[in-house]
N, C-alpha and C positions, 0 to 999 in steps of 0.2 A: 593441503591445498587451501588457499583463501579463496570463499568465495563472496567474503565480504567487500562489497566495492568501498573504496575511501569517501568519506563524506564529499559532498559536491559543492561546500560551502561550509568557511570557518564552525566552529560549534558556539560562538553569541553570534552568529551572523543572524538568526532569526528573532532574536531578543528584540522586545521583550515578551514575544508571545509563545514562544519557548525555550526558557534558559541554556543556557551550556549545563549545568547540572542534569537537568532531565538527559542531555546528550550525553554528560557521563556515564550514567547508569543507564540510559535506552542503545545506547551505540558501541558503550565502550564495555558495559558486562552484558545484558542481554542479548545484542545481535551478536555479541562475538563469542556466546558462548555455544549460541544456536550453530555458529560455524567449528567451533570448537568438538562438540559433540557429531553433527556431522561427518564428518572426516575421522572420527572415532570407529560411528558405528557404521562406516565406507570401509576400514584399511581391508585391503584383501580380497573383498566381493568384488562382483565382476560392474559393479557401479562406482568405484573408486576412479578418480579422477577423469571423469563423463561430464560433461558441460552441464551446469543446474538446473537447466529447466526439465533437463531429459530424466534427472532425478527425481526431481518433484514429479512427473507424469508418469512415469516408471513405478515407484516406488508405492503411489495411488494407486493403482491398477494391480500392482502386486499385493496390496494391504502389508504395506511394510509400515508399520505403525511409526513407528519409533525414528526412522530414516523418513520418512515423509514428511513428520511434524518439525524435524530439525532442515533438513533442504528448503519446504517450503517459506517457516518463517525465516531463512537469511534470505532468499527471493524476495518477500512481500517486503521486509527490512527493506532491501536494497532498492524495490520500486516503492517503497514510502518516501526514503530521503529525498529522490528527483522529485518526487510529487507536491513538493515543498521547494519554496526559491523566499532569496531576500526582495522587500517591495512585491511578495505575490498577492494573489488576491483580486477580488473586482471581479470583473464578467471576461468571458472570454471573447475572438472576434475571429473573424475571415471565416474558413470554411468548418471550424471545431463551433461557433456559434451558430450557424445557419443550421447545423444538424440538429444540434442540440434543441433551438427552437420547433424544426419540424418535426422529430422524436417528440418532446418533451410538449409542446406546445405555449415554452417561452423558456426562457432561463428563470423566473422565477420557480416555474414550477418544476423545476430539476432539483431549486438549492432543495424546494421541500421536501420531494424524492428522498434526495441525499442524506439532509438532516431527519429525516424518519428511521431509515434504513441505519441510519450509523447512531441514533439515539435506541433504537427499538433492539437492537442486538444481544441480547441476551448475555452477558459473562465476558469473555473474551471475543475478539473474531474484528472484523473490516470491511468497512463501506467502501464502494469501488464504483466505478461508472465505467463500463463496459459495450463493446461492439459484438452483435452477439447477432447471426445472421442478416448482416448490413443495416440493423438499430440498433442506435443507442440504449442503456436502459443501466438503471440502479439496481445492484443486488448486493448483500451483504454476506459472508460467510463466518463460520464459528471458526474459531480454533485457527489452523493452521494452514486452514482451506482456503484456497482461491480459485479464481475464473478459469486460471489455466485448464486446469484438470475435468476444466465442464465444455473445452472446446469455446470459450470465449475469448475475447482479445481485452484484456485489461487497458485501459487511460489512463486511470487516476488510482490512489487510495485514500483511504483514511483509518490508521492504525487505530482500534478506540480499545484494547486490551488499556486496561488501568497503568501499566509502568510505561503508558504512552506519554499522559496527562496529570498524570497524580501529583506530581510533585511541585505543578505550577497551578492547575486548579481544583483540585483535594475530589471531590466527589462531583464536579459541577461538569459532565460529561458533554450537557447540553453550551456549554460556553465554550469549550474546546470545539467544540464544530463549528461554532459561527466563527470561531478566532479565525480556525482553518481555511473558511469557504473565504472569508472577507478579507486578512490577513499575510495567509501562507500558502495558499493554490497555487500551483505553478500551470499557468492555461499554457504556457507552450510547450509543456515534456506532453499534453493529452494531445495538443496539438498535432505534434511530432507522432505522437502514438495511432492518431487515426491518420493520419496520412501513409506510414507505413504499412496501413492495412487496409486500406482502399484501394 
């Protein structure tokens, strides 16, 4: 089963703040081997072709190590790519900005949020902005974890595992986030995402 969704946007469509190369080796071997293995370690169980996110919530709860870390990163993959648009970037507006300021107490002080949370992460893992009891709020996870699994509603991401960024800014983790916030944001997939869940 694929549960890789298709890019939502050529692969130079974001160039030049992140090449089609990185998209080779971030979309075309990484994510798709995360679905690859997947549907490996699925044939047969009674989680075999179960709609993804029931996998990733399932699979957490059960400690299925191995089935978790592959379901979840083709999820976090697949809401990384939307979380990303051509011409994104800038501040958001309507009702995703008005929260944001009375959560956060401005939009600057979210990018910093952000930018802490996705520079301060330890090894692998993803900055995220999150609805989580009717607020807003920044949280970052290791590895292959997400908000899902903690009863939060995800908006946004930001992948900062190295075969995210490596190949366009080498070790410079903190320039990849400001590229992202300033650059690549897509404020209407969080848009979309908090209104769904309002």
């Amino acid at each position: 089963m694929n549960y890789q969704i298709a890019l939502p946007y050529a692969d130079t469509a974001l160039e030049p703040y992140m090449s089609a190369n990185t998209f080779s080796f971030h979309y075309g071997k990484h994510h798709a081997a995360y679905n690859t293995n997947l549907n490996k370690l699925t044939e047969g169980t009674e989680l075999a072709d179960k709609p993804l996110e029931e996998i990733v919530v399932t699979s957490f709860k059960e400690n299925k190590t191995g089935i978790f870390n592959n379901a979840a990163q083709v999820w976090n993959h697949n809401f990384f790519w939307q979380s990303m648009k051509p011409g994104g970037g800038g501040a958001p507006s309507g009702a995703l900005a008005d929260k944001i300021n009375a959560d956060f107490g401005s939009f600057d002080k979210f990018k910093e949020e952000f930018k802490s949370a996705a520079a301060t992460q330890f090894g692998s893992g993803w900055a995220w902005l999150v609805l989580e009891n009717g607020k807003l709020k920044v949280t970052k996870t290791p590895n292959a974890e997400n908000p899902v699994v903690h009863g939060q509603t995800p908006l946004l991401t930001l992948d900062v595992w190295e075969h995210a960024y490596y190949l366009d800014y080498q070790n410079k983790r903190p320039d990849f986030i400001t590229t992202f916030l300033d650059n690549l944001v897509n404020w209407d997939f969080a848009a979309e995402n908090l209104s769904k869940a309002s």
